[in-house]
Biopython code that builds the backbone (N, CA, C, O; Angstrom):
import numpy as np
from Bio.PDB.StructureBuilder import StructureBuilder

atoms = [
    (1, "UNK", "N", (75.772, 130.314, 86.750)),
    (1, "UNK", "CA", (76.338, 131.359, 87.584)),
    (1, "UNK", "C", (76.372, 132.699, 86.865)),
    (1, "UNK", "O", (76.272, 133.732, 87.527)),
    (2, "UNK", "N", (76.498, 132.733, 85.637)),
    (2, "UNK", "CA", (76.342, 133.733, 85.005)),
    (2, "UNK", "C", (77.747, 134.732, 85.008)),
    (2, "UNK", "O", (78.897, 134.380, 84.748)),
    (3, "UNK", "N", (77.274, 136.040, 85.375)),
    (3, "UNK", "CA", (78.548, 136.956, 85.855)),
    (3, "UNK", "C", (78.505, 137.271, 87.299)),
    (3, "UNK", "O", (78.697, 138.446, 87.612)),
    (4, "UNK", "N", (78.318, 136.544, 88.069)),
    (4, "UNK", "CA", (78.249, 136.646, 89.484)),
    (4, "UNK", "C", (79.302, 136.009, 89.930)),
    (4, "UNK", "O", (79.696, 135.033, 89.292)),
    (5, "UNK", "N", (80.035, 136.453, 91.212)),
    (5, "UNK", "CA", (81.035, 136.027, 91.980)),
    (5, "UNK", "C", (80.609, 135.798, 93.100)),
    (5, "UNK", "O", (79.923, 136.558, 93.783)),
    (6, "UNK", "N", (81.205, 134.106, 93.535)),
    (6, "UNK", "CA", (80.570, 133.724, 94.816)),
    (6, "UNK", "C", (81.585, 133.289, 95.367)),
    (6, "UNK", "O", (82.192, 132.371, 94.816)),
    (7, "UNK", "N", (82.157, 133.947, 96.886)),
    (7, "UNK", "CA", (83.249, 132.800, 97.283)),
    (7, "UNK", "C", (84.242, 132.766, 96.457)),
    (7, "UNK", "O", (85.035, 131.871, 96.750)),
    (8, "UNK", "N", (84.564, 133.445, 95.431)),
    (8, "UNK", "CA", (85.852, 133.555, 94.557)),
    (8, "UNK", "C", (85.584, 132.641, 93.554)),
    (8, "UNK", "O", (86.381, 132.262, 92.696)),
    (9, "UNK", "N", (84.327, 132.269, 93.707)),
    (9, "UNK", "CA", (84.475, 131.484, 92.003)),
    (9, "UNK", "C", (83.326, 132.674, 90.887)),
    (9, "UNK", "O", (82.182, 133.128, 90.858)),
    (10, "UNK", "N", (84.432, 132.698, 90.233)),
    (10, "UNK", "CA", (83.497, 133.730, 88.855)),
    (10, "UNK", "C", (82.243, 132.549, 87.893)),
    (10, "UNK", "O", (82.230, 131.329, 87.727)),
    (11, "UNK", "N", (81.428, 133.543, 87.496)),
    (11, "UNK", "CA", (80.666, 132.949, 86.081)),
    (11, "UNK", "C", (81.385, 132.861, 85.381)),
    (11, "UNK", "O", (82.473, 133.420, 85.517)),
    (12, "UNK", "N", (81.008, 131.951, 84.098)),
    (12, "UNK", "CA", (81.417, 131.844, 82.967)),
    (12, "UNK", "C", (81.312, 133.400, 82.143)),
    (12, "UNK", "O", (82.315, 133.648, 81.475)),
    (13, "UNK", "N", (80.510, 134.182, 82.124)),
    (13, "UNK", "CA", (80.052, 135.091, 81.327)),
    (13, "UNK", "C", (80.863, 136.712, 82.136)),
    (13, "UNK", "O", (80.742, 137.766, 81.511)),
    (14, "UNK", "N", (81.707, 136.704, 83.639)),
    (14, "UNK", "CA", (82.226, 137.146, 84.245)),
    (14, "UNK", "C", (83.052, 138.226, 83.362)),
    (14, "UNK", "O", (82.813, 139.412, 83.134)),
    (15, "UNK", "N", (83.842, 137.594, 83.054)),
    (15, "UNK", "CA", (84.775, 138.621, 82.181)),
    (15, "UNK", "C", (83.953, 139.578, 81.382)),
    (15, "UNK", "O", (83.923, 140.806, 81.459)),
    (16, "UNK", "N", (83.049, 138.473, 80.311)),
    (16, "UNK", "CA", (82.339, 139.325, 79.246)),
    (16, "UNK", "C", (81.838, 141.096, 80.163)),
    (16, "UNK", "O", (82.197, 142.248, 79.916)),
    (17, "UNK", "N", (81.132, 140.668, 80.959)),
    (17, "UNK", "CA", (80.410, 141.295, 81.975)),
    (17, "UNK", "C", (81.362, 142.715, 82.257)),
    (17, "UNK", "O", (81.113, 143.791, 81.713)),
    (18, "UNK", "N", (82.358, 142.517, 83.098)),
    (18, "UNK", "CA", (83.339, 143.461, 83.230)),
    (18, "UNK", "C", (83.630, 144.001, 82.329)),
    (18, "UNK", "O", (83.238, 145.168, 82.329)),
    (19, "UNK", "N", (84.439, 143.555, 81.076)),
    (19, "UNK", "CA", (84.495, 144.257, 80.052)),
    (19, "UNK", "C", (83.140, 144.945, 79.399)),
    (19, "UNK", "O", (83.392, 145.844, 78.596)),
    (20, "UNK", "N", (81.779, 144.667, 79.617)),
    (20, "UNK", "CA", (80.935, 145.210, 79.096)),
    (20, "UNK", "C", (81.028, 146.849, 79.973)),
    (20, "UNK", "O", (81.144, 148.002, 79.557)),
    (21, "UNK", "N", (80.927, 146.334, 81.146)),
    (21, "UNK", "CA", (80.869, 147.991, 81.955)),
    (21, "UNK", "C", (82.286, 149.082, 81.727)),
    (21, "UNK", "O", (82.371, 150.305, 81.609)),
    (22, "UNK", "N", (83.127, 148.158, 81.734)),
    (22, "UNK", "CA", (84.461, 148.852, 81.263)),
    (22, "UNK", "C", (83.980, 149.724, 79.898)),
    (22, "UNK", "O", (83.832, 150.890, 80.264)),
    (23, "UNK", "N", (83.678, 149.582, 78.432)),
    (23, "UNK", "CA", (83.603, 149.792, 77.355)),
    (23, "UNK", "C", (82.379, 150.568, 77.140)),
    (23, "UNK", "O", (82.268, 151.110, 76.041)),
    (24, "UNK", "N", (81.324, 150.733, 78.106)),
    (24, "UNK", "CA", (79.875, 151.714, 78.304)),
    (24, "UNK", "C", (80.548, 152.856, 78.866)),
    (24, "UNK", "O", (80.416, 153.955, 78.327)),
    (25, "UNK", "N", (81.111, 152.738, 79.685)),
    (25, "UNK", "CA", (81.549, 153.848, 81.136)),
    (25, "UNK", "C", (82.674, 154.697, 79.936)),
    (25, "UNK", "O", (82.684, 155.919, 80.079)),
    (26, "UNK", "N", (83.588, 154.138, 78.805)),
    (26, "UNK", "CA", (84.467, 154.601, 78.422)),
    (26, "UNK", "C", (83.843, 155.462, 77.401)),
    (26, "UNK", "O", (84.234, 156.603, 77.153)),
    (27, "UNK", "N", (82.674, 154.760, 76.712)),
    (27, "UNK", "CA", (82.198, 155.407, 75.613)),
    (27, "UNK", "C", (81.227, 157.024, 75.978)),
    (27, "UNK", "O", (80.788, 157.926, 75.264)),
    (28, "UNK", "N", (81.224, 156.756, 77.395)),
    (28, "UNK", "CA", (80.176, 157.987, 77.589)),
    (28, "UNK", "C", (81.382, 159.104, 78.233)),
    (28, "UNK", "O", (81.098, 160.270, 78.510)),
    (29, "UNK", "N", (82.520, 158.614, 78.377)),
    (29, "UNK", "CA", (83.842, 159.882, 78.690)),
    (29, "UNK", "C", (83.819, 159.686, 80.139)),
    (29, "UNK", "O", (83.732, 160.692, 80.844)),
    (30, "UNK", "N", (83.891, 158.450, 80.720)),
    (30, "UNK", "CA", (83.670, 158.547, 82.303)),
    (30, "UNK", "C", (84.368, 157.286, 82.877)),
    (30, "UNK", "O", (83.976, 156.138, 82.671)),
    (31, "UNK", "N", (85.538, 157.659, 83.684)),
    (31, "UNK", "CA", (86.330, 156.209, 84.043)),
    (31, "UNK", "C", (85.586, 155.735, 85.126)),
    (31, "UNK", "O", (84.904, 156.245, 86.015)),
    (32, "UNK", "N", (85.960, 154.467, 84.746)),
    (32, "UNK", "CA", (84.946, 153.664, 86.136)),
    (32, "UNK", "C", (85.321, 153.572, 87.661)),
    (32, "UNK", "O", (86.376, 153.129, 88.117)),
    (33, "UNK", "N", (84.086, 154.154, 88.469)),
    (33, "UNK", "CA", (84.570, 154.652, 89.582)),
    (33, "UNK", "C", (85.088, 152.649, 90.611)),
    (33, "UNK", "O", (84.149, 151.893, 90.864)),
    (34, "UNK", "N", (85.863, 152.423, 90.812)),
    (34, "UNK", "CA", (86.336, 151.495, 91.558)),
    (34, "UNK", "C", (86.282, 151.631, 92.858)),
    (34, "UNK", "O", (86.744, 152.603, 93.456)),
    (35, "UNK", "N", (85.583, 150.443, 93.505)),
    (35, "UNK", "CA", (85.560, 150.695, 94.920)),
    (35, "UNK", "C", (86.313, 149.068, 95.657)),
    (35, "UNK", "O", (85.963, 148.071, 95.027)),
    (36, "UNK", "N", (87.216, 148.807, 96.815)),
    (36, "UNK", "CA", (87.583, 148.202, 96.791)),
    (36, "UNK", "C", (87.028, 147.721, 97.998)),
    (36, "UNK", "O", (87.771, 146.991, 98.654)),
    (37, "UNK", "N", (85.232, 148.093, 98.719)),
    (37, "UNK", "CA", (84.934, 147.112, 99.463)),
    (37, "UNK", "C", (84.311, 145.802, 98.891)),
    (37, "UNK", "O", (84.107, 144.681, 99.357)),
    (38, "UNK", "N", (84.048, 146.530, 97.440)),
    (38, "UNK", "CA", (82.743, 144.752, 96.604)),
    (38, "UNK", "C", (84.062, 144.123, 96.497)),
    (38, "UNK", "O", (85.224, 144.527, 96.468)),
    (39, "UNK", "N", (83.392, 142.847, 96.442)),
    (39, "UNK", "CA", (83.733, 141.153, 95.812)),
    (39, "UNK", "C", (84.700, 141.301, 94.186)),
    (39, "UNK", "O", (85.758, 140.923, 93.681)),
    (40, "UNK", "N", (83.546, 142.073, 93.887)),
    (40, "UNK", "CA", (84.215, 142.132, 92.274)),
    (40, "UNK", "C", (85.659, 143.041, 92.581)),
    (40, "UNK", "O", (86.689, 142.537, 92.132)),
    (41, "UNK", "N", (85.738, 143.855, 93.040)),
    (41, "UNK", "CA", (87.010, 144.574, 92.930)),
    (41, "UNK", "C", (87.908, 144.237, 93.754)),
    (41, "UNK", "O", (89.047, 144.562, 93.419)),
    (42, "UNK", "N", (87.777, 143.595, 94.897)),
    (42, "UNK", "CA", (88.712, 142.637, 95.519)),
    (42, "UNK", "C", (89.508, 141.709, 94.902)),
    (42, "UNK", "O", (90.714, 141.467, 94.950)),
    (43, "UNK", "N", (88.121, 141.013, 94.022)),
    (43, "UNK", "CA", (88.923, 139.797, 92.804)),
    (43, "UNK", "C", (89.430, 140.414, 91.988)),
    (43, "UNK", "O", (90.466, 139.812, 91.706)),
    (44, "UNK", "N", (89.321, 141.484, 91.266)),
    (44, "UNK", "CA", (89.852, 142.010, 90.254)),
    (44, "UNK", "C", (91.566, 142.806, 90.941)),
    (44, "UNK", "O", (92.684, 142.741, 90.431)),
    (45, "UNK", "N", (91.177, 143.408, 92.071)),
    (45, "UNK", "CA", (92.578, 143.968, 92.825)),
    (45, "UNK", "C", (92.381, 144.572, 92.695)),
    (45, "UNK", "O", (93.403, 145.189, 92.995)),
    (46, "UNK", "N", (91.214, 145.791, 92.160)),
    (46, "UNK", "CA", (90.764, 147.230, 91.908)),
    (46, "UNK", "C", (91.094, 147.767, 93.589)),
    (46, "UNK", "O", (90.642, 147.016, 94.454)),
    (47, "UNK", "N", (91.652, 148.685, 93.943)),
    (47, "UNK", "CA", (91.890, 149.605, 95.510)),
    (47, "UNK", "C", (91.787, 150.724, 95.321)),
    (47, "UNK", "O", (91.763, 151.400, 96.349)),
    (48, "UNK", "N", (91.651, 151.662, 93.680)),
    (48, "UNK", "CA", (91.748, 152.738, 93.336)),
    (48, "UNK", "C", (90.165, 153.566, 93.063)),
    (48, "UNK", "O", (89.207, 153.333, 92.326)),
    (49, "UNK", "N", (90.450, 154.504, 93.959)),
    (49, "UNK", "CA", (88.969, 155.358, 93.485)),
    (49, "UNK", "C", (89.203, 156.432, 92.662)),
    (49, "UNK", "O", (89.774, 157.405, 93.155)),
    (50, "UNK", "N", (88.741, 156.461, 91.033)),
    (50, "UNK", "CA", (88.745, 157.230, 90.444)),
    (50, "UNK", "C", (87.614, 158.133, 89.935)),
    (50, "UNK", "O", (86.408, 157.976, 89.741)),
    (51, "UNK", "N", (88.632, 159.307, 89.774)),
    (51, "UNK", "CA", (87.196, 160.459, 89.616)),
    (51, "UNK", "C", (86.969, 160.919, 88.177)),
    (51, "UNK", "O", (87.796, 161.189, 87.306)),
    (52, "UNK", "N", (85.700, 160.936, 88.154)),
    (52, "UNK", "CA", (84.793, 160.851, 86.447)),
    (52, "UNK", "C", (85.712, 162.528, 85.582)),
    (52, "UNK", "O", (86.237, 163.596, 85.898)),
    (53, "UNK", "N", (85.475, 161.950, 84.759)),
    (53, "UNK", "CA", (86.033, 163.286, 83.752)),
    (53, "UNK", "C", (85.468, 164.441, 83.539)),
    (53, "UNK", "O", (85.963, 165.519, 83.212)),
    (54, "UNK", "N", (83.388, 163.844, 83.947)),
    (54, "UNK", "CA", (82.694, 165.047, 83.991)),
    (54, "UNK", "C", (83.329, 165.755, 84.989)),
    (54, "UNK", "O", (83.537, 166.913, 84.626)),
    (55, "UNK", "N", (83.754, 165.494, 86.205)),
    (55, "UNK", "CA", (83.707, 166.859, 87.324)),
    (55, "UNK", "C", (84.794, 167.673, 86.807)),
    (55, "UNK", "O", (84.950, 168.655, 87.533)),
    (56, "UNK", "N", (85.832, 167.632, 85.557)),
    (56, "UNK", "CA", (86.270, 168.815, 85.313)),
    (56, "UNK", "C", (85.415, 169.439, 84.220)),
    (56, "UNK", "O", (85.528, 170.618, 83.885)),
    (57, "UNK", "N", (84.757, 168.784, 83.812)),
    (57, "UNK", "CA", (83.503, 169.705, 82.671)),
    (57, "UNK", "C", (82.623, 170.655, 83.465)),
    (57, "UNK", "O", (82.284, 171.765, 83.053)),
    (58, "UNK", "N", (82.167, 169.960, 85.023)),
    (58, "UNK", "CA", (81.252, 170.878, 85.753)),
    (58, "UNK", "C", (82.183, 171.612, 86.446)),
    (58, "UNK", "O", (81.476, 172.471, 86.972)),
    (59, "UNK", "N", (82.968, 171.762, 86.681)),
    (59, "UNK", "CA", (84.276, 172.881, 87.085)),
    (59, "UNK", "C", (83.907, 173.733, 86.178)),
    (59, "UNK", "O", (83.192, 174.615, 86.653)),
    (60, "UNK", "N", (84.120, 173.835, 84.978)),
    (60, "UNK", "CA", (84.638, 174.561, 84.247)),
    (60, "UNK", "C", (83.157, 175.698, 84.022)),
    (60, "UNK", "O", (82.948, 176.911, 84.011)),
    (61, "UNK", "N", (82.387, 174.444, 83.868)),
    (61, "UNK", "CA", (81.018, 175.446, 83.454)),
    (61, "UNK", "C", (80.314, 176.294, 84.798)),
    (61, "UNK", "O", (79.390, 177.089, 84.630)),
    (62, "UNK", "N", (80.837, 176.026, 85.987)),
    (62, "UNK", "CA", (80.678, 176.638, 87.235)),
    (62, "UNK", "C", (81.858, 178.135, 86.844)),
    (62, "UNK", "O", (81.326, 179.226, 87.050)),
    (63, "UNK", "N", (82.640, 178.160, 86.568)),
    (63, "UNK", "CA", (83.831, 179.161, 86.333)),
    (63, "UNK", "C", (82.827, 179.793, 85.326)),
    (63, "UNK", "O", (82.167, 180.769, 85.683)),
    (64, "UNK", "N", (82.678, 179.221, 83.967)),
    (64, "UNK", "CA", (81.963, 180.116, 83.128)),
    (64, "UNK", "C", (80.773, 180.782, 83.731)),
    (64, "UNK", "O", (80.496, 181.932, 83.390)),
    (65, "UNK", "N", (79.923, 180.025, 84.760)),
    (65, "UNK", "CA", (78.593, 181.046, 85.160)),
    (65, "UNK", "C", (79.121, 181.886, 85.728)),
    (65, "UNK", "O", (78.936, 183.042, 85.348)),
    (66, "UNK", "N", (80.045, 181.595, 86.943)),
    (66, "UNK", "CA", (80.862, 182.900, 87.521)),
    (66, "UNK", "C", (81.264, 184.653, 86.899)),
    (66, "UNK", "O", (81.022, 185.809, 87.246)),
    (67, "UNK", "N", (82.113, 183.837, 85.643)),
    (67, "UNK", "CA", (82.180, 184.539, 84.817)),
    (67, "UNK", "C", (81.224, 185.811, 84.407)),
    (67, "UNK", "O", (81.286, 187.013, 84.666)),
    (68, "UNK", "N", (80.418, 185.097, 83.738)),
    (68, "UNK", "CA", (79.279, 185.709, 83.007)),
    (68, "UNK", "C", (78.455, 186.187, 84.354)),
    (68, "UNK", "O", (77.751, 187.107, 83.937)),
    (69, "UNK", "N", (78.202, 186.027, 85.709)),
    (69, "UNK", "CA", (77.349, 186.847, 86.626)),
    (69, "UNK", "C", (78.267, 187.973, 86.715)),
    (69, "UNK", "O", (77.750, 189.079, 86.873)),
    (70, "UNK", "N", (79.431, 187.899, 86.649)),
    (70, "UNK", "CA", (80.656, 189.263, 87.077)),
    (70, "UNK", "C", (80.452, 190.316, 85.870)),
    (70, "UNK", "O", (80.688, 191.521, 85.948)),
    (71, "UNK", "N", (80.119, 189.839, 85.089)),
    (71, "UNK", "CA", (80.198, 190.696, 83.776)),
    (71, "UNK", "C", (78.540, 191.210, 83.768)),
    (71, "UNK", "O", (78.153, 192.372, 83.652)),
    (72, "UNK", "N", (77.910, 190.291, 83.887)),
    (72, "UNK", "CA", (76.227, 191.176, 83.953)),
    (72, "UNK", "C", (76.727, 192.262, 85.169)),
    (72, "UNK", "O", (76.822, 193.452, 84.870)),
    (73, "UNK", "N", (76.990, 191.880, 86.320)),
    (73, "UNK", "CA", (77.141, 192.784, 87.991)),
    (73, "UNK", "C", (77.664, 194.199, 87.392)),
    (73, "UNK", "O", (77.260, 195.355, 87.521)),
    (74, "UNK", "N", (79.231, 193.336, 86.356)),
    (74, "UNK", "CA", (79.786, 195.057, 86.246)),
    (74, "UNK", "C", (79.357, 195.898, 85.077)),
    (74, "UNK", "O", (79.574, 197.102, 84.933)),
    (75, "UNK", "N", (78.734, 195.114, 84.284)),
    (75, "UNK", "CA", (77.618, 195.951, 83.078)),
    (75, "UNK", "C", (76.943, 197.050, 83.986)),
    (75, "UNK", "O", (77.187, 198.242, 83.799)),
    (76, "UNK", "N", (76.008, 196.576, 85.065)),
    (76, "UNK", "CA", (75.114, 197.338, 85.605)),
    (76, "UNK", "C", (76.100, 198.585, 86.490)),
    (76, "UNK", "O", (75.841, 199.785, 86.574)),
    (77, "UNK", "N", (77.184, 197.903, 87.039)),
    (77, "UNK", "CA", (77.671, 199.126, 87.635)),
    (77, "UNK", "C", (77.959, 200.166, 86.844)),
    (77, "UNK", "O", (77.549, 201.222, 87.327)),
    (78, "UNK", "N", (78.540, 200.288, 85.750)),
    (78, "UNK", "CA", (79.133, 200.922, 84.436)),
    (78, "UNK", "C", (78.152, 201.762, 84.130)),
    (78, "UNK", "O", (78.344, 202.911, 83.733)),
    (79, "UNK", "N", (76.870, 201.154, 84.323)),
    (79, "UNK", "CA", (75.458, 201.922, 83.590)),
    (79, "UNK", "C", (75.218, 203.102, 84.107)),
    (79, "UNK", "O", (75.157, 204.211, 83.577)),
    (80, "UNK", "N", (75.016, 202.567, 85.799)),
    (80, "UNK", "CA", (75.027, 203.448, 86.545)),
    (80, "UNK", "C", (75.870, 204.466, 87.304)),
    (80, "UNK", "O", (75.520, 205.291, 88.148)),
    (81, "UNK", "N", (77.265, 204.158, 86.705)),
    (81, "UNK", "CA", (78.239, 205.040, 87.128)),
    (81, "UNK", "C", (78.810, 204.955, 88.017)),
    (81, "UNK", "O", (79.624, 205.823, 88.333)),
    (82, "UNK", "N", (78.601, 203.944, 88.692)),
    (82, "UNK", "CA", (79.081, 203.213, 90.174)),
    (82, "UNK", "C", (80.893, 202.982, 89.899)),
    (82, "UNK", "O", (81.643, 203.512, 90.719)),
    (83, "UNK", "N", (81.492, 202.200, 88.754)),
    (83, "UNK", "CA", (82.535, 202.185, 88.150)),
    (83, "UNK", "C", (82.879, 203.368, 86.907)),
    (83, "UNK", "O", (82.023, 203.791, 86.130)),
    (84, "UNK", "N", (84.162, 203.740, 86.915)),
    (84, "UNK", "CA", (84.658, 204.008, 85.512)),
    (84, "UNK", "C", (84.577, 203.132, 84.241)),
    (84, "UNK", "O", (84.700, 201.921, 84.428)),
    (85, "UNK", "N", (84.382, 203.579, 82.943)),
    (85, "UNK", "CA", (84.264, 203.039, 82.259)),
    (85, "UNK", "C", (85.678, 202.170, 81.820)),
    (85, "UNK", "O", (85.561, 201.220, 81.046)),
    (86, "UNK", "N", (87.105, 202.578, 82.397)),
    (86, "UNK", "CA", (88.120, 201.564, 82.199)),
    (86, "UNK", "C", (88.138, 200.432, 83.044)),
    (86, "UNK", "O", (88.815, 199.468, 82.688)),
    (87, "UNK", "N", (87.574, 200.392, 83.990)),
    (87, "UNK", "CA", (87.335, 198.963, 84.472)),
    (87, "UNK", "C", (86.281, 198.407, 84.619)),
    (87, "UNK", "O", (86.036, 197.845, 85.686)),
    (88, "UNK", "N", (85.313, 198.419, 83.501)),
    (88, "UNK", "CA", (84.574, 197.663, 83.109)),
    (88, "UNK", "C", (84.410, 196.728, 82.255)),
    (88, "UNK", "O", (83.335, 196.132, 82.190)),
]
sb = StructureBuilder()
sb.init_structure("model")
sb.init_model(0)
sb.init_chain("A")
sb.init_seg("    ")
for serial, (resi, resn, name, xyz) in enumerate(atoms, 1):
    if name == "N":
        sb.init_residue(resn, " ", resi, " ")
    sb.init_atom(name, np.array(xyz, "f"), 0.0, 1.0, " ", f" {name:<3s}", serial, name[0])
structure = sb.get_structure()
């Protein structure tokens, strides 16, 4: 049977299995997203959907491009005199 769940009976190698994806997903900075329509997370009692750690890394680096386009935009206004030089 391996790590397969059939009908509520687990593999022998089941656990190993889980804990393998548990301990990959952790090492790369990313909690494991749980879904509670599979088999496996039913048996396990998983009901919780959690969200990866990257999407506050891509937050952030979305804010930084923001950033940095506002500052090229008001460089150019400054150049051209469009703004004062105190609020640039």
């Amino acid at each position: 049977m391996g790590a397969m769940t059939i009908d509520g009976q687990k593999g022998e190698k089941f656990e190993d299995y889980v804990d393998s994806l548990e301990d990959v997903n952790a090492s790369r900075g990313y909690f494991t997203v749980h879904n509670a329509r599979t088999k496996m997370d039913n048996f396990l009692g998983r009901k919780v959907m959690k969200i990866a750690v990257y999407a506050e890394k891509i937050a952030s680096r979305k804010q930084e491009a923001l950033n940095l386009a506002y500052l090229e935009f008001a460089e150019k206004l400054f150049v051209t005199g469009l703004i004062p030089a105190a609020r640039a």
